[in-house]
MIDOSE-1310 file (N, C-alpha, C; in nm, 2 decimals, decimal comma, always signed):
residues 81
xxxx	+3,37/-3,61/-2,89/+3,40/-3,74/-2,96/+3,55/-3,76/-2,94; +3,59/-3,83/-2,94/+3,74/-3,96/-2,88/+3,74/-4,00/-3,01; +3,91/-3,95/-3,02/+3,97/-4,06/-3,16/+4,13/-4,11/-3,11; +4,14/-4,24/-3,13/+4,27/-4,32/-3,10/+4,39/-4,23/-3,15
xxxx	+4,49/-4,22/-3,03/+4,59/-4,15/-3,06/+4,72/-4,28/-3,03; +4,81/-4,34/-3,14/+4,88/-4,41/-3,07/+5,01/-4,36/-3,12; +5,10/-4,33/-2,96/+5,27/-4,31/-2,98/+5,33/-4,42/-3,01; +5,41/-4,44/-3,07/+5,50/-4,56/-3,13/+5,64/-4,45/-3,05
xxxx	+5,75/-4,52/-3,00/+5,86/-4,47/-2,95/+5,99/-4,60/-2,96; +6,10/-4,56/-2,92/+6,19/-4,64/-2,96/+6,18/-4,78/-2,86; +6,09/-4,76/-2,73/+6,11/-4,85/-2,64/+5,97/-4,90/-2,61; +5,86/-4,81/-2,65/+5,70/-4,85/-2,60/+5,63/-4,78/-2,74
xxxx	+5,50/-4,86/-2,72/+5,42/-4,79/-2,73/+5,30/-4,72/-2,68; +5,26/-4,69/-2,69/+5,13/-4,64/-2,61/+4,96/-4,58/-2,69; +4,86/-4,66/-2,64/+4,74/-4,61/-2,74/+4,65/-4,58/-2,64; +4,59/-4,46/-2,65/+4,51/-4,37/-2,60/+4,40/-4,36/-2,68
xxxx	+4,24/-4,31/-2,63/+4,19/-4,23/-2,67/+4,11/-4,07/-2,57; +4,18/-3,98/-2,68/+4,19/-3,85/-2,68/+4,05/-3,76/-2,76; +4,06/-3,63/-2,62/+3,94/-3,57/-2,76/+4,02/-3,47/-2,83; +4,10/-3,39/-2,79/+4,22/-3,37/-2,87/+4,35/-3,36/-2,86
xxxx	+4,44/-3,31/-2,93/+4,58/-3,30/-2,95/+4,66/-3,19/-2,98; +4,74/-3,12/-2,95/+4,78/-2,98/-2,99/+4,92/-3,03/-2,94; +4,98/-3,01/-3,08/+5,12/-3,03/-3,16/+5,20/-2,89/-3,21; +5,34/-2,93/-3,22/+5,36/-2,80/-3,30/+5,45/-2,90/-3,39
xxxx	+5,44/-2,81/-3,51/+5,51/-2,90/-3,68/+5,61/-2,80/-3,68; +5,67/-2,84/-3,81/+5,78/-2,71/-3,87/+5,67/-2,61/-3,96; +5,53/-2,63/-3,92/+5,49/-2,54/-4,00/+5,40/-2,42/-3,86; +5,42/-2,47/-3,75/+5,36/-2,38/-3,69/+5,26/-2,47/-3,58
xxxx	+5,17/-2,46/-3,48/+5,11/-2,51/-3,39/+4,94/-2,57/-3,45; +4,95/-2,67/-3,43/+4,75/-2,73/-3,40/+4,68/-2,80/-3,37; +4,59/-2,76/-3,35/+4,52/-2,86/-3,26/+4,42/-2,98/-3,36; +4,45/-3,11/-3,31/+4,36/-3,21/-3,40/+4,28/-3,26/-3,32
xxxx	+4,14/-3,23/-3,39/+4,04/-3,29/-3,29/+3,97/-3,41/-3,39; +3,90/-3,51/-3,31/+3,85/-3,61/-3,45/+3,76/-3,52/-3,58; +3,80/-3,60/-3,70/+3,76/-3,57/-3,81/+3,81/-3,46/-3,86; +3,95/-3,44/-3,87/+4,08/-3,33/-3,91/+4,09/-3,41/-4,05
xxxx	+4,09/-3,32/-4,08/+4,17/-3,36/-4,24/+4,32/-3,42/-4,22; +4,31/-3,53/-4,30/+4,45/-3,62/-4,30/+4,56/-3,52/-4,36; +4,66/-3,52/-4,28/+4,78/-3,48/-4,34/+4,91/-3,54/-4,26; +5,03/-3,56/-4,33/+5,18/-3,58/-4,24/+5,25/-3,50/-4,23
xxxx	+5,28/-3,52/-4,10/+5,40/-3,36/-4,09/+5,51/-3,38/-4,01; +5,65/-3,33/-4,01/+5,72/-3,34/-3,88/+5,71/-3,27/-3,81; +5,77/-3,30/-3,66/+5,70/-3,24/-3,53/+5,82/-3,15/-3,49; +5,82/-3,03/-3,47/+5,90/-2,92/-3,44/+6,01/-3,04/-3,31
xxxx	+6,16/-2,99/-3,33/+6,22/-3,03/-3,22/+6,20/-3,00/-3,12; +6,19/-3,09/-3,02/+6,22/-3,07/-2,89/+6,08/-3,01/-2,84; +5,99/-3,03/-2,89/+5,85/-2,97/-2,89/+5,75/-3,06/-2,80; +5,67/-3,00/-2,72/+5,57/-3,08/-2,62/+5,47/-3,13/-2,72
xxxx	+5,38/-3,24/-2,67/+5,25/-3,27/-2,70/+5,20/-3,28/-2,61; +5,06/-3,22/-2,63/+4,94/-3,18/-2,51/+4,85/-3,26/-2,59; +4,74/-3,33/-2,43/+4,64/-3,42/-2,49/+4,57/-3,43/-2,39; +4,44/-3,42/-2,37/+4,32/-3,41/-2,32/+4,26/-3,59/-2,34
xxxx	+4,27/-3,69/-2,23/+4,23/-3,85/-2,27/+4,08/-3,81/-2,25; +4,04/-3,96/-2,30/+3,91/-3,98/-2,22/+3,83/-3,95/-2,10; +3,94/-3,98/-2,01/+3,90/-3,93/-1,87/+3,92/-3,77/-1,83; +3,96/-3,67/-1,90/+3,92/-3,54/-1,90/+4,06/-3,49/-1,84
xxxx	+4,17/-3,58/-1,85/+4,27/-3,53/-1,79/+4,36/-3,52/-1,90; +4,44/-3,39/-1,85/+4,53/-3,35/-1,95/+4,70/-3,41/-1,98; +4,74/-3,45/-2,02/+4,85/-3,51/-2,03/+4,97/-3,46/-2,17; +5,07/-3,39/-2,07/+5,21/-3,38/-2,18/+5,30/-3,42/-2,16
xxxx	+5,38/-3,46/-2,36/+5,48/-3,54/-2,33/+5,61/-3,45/-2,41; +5,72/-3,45/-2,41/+5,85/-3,40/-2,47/+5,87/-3,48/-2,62; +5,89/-3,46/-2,68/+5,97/-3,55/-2,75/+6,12/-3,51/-2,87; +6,19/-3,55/-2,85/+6,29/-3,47/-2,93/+6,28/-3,49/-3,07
xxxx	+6,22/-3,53/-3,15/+6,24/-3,57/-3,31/+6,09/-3,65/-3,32; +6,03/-3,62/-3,45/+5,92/-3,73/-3,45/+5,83/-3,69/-3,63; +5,77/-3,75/-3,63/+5,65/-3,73/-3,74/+5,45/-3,80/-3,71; +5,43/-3,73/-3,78/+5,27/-3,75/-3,72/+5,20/-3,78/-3,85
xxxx	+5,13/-3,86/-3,85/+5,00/-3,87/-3,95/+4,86/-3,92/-3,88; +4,81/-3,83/-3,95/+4,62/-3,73/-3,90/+4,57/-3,89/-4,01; +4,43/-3,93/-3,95/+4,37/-4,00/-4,03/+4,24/-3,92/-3,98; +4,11/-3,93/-4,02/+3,99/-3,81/-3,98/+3,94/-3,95/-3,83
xxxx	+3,97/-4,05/-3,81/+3,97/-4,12/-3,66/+4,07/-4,17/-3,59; +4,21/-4,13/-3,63/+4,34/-4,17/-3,57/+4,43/-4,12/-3,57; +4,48/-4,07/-3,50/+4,66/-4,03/-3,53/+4,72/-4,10/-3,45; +4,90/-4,12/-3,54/+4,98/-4,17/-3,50/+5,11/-4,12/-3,51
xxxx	+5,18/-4,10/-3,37/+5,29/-4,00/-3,36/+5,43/-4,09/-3,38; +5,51/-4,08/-3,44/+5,61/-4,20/-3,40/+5,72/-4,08/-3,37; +5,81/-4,14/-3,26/+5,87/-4,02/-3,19/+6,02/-4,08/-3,12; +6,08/-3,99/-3,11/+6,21/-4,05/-3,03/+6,15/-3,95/-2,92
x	+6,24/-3,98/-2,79/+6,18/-3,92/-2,65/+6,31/-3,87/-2,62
């Protein structure tokens, strides 16, 4: 199952759908797949995001500074790059 992943960034944004997501916070690394329990967290600096789209391809991005909130069919990363 596919749940909307949208990056908000200082210049674009971008909305995807992903079957999951693997992040790392300041609490440590994980993976959100649809129907995660909602929580917000900041994103470890300078930390990758890995994401598996629709189309079965894997895609990562850098970002230096950010925060994330999990809805159980959405997340949304807002991020400086």
């Amino acid at each position: 199952m596919n749940f909307e992943l949208t990056i908000i960034a200082p210049t674009s944004t971008k909305v995807v759908f992903v079957h999951w997501l693997d992040i790392k916070t300041s609490s440590g690394s994980m993976i959100i797949c649809q129907g995660h329990a909602p929580l917000i967290a900041s994103l470890q600096p300078k930390s990758t995001l890995v994401f598996k789209d629709a189309l079965d391809v894997i895609e990562t991005m850098t970002v230096e500074h950010g925060i994330v909130t999990v809805e159980r069919s959405r997340v949304v990363l807002i991020v400086s790059e």
